[in-house]
Steps between C-alpha positions, in 0.01 A plus 500: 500500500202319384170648593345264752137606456482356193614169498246483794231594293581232256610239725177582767365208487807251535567759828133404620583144478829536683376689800238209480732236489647642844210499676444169448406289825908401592380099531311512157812698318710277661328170323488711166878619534640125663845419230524162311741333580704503271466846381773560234740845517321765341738743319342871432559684188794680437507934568560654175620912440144713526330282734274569779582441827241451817634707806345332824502503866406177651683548810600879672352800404699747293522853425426750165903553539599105456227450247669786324869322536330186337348619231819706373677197582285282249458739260868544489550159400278505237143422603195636544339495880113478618404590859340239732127623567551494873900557483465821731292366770618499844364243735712484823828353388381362171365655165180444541233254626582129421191498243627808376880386391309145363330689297830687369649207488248295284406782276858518402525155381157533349591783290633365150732848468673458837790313430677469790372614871800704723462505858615822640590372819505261744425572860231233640164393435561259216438236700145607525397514141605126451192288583267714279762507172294368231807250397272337184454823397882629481605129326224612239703833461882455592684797525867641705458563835746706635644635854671315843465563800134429656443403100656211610139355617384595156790300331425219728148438445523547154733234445308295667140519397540656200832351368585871397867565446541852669787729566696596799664797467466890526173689605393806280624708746847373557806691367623312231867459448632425113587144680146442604358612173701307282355155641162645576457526096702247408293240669152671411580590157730220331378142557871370515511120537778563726640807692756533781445774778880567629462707831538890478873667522366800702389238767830337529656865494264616826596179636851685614290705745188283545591164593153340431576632140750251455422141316584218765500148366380236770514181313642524133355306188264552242140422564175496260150537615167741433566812638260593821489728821527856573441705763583295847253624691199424238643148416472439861203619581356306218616195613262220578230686262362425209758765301837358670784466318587152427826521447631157471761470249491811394714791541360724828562839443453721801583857605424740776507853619505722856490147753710371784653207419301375791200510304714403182548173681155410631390544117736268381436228736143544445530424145721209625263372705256528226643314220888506641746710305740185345179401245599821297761455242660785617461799708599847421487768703437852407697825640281550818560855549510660833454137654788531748555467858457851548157433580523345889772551781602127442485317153632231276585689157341435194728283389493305747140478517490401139784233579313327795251400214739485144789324707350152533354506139683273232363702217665825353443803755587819409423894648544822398366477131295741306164502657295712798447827556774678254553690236710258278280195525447272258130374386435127549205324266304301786459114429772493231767252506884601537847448622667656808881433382651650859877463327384742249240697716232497247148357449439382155140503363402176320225589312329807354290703803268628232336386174 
């Protein structure tokens, strides 16, 4: 593990300007930070063998036992870790004052050995870091972001104001599966002009016992659009801001873990309300674990809560694919375009995710 202490020391300054940067006045960072319009895809670097990895928290607070899960983790597959300064702080919920995981999260990208920043969870509190990103200063210094969950805001915003093609897939501290890993590199480490993600065989095999396991195809076809979402609950609740997704013609990824369907529903018909559900190329749905109708005395089931919305769509619909909160989950580059082929069950990268 690389020693942190002294890539502060050499890097002191850039960290001064960082924690400056979010501190800014939120109206005068906001003119500084405001996108052009046209803001072309910005593709980071590639991860090579030996290097350095940035292990964050922008969201929950961890623990000394899942920092030391991560690091083994990415040392074991070859790369060399640096600790967050304020990656052990505890601040309610979340890892730290806001100022305190901008900081982390600016110093990161600042740092010319960091090449690639791992979140170590999700949890909440992303949300909260998003008006004081410095999103001029990440374009200056593009590099993988990776994690789900309440990294979803992260992904977002990025896209959005920085044009920063980022990575959803798993946290530091997840338990990677040989499935998992395989895509994780392949898409961070070989800029492939094309690559197609089949779904994993250990999900189909649960599927037996776990019905939600099970890939259910709502309205067939192929369909071809940048890839966008995440994590229902942060989509929605960025909805009507400026870091929603705009996922018109694209293909809306979403997944989502420990909710009644209740709540499943109200989501989705707030993002339908919101920009309505049939602009998207094509939906696909995640394995929303533990999303049943266990939850109340008297509920639709998943299913169909997810049909009430996917039912009267006339573009490709699928559920059950390898995304959300599970072990063999595949990693999806954020902004890239691909194809959902539902006859095949695959989603084919178009284009390199990396440089």
């Amino acid at each position: 593990m690389a020693d942190p202490n002294s890539s502060r020391r050499r890097f002191g300054g850039a960290l001064a300007a960082a924690t400056l940067a979010a501190a800014l006045p939120a109206q005068a960072a906001g003119m500084r930070r405001r996108p052009h319009a046209t803001m072309k895809l910005l593709k980071p670097p590639r991860l090579r063998e030996g290097d350095l990895i940035g292990l964050i928290a922008p969201s929950g607070h961890t623990s000394d036992e899942a920092i030391a899960k991560a690091v083994a983790t990415i040392e074991g597959l070859g790369f060399k870790v640096a600790l967050a300064t304020h990656l052990r702080e505890v601040n309610g919920n979340y890892a730290g004052p806001v100022a305190h995981r901008l900081a982390d999260l600016h110093a990161m990208f600042i740092n010319p050995e960091i090449k690639a920043l791992w979140c170590i969870r999700g949890g909440s509190g992303a949300i909260s870091l998003l008006a004081g990103i410095d999103y001029a200063l990440i374009r200056a210094n593009p590099k993988i972001l990776l994690g789900y969950s309440d990294i979803t805001a992260l992904h977002l915003a990025l896209l959005r104001h920085a044009g920063l093609v980022t990575f959803h897939g798993p946290v530091a501290s997840s338990t990677m599966s040989s499935y998992s890993t395989e895509h994780l590199l392949a898409l961070l480490m070989d800029p492939s002009p094309r690559y197609t993600i089949p779904m994993a065989m250990e999900n189909a095999r649960r599927a037996a016992a776990e019905a939600h396991y099970a890939i259910r195809t709502v309205h067939g076809g192929t369909a071809t659009g940048r890839l966008i979402g995440g994590n229902l609950s942060m989509v929605a609740a960025l909805a009507g801001t400026p870091y929603a997704a705009d996922f018109t013609d694209s293909l809306l990824y979403i997944e989502e873990v420990n909710e009644a369907p209740y709540r499943i529903d109200r989501w989705l018909t707030q993002l339908d309300l919101a920009l309505g559900l049939h602009k998207a190329a094509g939906v696909i749905i995640g394995i929303c674990d533990n999303c049943g109708a266990g939850h109340e005395d008297v509920s639709l089931t998943l299913d169909e809560t997810l049909d009430i919305h996917l039912q009267p769509l006339t573009r490709p619909a699928v559920t059950g694919y390898s995304i959300g909160h599970i072990r063999n989950q595949f990693t999806l580059p954020v902004g890239v375009r691909a194809t959902l082929d539902t006859g095949r069950q695959t989603i084919t990268l178009l284009e390199p995710a990396v440089m």
